[in-house]
N, C-alpha and C positions, 0 to 999 in steps of 0.2 A: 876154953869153952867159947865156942861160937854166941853172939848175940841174937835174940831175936830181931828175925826179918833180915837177917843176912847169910852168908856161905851158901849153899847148896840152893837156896831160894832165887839167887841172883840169874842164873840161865832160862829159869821158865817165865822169869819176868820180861826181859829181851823179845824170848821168843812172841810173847804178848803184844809186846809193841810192835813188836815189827808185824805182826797179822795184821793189826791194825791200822798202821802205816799202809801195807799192800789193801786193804778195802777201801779206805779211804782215797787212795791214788786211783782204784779200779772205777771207783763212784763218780771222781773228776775228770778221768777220761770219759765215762760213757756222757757225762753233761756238756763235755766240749765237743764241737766239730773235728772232723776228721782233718789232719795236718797233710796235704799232700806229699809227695817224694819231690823233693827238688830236682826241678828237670829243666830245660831249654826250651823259650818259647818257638812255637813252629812260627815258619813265615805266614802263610797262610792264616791261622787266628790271629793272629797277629793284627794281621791288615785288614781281616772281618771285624775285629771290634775298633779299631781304630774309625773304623770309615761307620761305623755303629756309632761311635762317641761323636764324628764329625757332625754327621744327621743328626745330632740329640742337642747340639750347639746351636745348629743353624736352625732348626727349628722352636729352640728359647729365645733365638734374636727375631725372628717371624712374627713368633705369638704377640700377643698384648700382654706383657707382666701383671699377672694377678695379684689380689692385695696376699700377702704374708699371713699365714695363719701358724700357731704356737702348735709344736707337734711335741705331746709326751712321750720320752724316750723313756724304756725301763735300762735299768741297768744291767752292764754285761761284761761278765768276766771279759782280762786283759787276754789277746791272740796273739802267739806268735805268727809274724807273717812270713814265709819260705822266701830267701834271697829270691826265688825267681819270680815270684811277683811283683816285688820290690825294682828288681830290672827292666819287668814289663811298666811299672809305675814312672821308672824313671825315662824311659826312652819315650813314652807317650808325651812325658811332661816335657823332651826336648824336642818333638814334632810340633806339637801344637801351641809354645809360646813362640814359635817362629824364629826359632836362632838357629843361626846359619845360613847358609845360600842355598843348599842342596833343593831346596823343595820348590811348587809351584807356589808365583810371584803374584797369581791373580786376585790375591787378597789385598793388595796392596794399592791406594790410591791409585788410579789412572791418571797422567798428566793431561794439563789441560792442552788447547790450541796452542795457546801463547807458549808456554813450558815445550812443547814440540816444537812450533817452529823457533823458535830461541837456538835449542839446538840445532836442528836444522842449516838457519843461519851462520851458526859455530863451525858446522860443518865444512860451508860451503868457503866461506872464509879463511880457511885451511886450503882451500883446493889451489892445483897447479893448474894454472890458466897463464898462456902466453899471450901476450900482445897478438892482436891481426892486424898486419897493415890492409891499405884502403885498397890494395890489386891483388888480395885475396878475397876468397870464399867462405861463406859457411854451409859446411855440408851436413844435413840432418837427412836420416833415415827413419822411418814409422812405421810403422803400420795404425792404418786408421781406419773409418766407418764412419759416414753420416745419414740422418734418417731424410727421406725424400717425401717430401710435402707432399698432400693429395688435395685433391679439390675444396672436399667438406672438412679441412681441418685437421684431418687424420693423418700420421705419419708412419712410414715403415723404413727401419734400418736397412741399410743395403749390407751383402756381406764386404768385409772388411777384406783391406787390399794391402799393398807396399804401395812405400810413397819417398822418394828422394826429391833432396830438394838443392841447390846451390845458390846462396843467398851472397849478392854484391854487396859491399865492402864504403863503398865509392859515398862519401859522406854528399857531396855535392849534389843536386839535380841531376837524374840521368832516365831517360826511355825505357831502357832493359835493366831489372832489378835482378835477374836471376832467371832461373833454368831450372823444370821442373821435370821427372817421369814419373807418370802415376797410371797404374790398372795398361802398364806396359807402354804406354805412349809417351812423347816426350813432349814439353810445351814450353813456350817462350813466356816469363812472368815478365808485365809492363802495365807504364801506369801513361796514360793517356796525358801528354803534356810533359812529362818527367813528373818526378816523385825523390825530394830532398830526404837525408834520413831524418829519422822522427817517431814520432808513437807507431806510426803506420809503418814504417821500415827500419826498424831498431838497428842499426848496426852497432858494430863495438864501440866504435869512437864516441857514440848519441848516446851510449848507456852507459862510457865511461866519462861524459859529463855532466850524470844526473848527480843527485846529492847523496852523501851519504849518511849523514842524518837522519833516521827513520823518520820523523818527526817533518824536518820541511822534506824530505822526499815525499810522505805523505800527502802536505804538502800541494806540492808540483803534479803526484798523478791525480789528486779531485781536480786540480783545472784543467788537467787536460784529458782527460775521462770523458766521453759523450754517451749518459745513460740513450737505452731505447725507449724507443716511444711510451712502453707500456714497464721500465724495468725502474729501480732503484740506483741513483746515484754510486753508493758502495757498492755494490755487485759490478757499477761499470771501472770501478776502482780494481776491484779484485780481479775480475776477466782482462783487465788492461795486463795487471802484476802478471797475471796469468800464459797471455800474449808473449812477453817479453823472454819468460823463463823457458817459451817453448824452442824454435826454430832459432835461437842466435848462441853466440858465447859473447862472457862478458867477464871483464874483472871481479875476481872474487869477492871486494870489500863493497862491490855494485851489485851484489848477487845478495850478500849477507846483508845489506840494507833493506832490499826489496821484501826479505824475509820477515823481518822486522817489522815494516811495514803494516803487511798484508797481516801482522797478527793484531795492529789496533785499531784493524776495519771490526765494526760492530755487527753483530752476528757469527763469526769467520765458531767454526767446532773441528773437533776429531772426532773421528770414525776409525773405530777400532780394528775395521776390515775393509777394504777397498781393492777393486779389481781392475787394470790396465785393458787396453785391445786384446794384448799378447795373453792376455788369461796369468797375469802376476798377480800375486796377493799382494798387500801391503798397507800401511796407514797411512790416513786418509787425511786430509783439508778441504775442508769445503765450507761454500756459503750458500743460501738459499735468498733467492728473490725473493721474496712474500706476493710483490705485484702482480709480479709475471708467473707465479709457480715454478721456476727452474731455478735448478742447484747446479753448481759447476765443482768439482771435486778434483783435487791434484793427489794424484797418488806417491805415494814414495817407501823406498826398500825400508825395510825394519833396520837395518844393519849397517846398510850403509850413510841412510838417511837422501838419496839421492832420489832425484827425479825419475817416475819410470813411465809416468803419463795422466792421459786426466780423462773425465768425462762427464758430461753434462745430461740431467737426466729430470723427468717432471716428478714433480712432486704433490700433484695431487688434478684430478681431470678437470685440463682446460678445453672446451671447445668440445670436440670429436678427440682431443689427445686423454691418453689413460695413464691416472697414476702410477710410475713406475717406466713411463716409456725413456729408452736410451735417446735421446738426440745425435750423439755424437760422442765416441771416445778414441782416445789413442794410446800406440803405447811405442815410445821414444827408444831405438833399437840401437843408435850409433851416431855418434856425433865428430865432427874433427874441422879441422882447416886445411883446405887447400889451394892450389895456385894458376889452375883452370878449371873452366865448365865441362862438365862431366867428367871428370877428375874424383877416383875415391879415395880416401884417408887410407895407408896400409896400416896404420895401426888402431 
């Protein structure tokens, strides 16, 4: 004999529970959200909230941080989250703490002047520079534009031309310093009395025995720097630097000093964009007079870090001039040494 509350009682007990079980699981689903299907982020969403979350960033670093306020959270069941949002969770979190190379750099400190021409410098001091003896050449090629004074103070750029130049060698006092064709005519460069090398006629041998010391080269170009009438000492320093780097060649560890130099003249910035004659982009060195309102600007390749030209430009209306006028720019086409006048580098 069977017991009460057991044998034949025991399947519609079961069946009990388990109804029960399925209401109760029917009731938990309909209180939870809906579980998506695990599928693959598309690119497109993708890159829509990314660049949604980027905006939501830059605009918490914008604002003024408000004070904190205590926020009552109620409580809420635990969620399964679908691996693919889990994926979208994780690749976001390796975009935006910045690891890796792949992406843009523009968030990332800009270097200062000093930290650019440093390299710069580095650069330049690596380069293959030969010796020029004193019965050669230095042959530069340009293209240049200068603005043409008017009466009342006003200036207007002229348009921009070729310009070669064959620069004498000859460290000594001499009459004829070189050989010029510019806007297709050719010209005899001379200096009245002769003209020994020096600030004014850089040759190699006079810039291969400046110092190489940033410091006393520094130095050497304030004494011998002649501000204008109406300019600052340093700017006559930096236009000098500037002189030198243009129309000559010089030993590389006289190139990587000058660099050096010219970054602890006071005022000297970068300019994150800067434009050559030739319409090159590139960044930028430059100083501003204060006195006089003009800025002189040295442009150089992003890449390679070389010189590609410079120009000089107001910086705020002097006179009848309006801020923003070019005075003068160029942009440095081909350089080399050769062994006569009107003689061009084949390589």
């Amino acid at each position: 004999m069977n017991a009460v509350g057991s044998g034949p009682a025991r399947p519609e007990r079961e069946r009990e529970d388990a109804a029960y079980e399925d209401t109760a699981r029917e009731e938990l689903a309909r209180l939870l959200p809906p579980v998506p299907a695990e599928r693959d982020v598309p690119s497109a969403p993708y890159l829509h909230h990314k660049d949604r979350l980027m905006q939501h960033i830059d605009d918490d670093q914008n604002r003024t941080a408000a004070p904190a306020r205590k926020v009552r959270r109620l409580p809420r069941p635990a969620l399964l989250i679908p691996a693919a949002a889990l994926a979208l969770a994780g690749a976001l979190a390796v975009t935006f703490t910045g690891g890796g190379t792949s992406g843009d750099t523009t968030a990332q400190p800009r270097e200062t002047a000093t930290v650019l021409l440093d390299r710069i410098a580095g650069t330049a001091a690596k380069s293959d520079v030969k010796p020029v003896r004193q019965d050669q050449f230095v042959y530069v090629k340009s293209l240049t534009a200068g603005a043409e004074m008017k009466e009342d103070g006003s200036s207007k750029l002229e348009p921009r031309h070729e310009r070669e130049v064959w620069m004498s060698q000859r460290v000594k006092r001499i009459t004829k310093t070189g050989e010029i064709k510019e806007n297709g005519e050719w010209g005899r460069m001379a200096e009245l009395g002769g003209s020994p090398a020096g600030p004014y006629r850089p040759t190699y041998q006079w810039l291969a025995s400046l110092p190489t010391d940033p410091d006393a080269l520094l130095e050497e170009l304030y004494r011998m720097a002649e501000p204008d009438d109406e300019g600052e000492k340093a700017q006559a320093v930096f236009n000098r630097i500037g002189s030198f780097l243009g129309e000559t060649v010089m030993p590389p560890e006289n190139a990587a000093a000058l660099y050096k130099a010219a970054a602890k003249i006071p005022g000297v910035t970068r300019k994150e964009d800067a434009v050559d004659a030739a319409g090159r982009h590139g960044v930028g060195i430059a100083r501003v007079d204060k006195r006089s309102g003009e800025a002189t600007e040295w442009v150089f390749d992003r890449d390679s870090l070389t010189l590609l030209g410079e120009r000089s430009y107001l910086t705020r209306d002097v006179g009848a001039g309006k801020k923003g006028d070019v005075m003068e720019k160029t942009a440095y086409l081909k350089r080399g040494i050769v062994d006569h006048y009107r003689e061009r580098p084949t390589s």
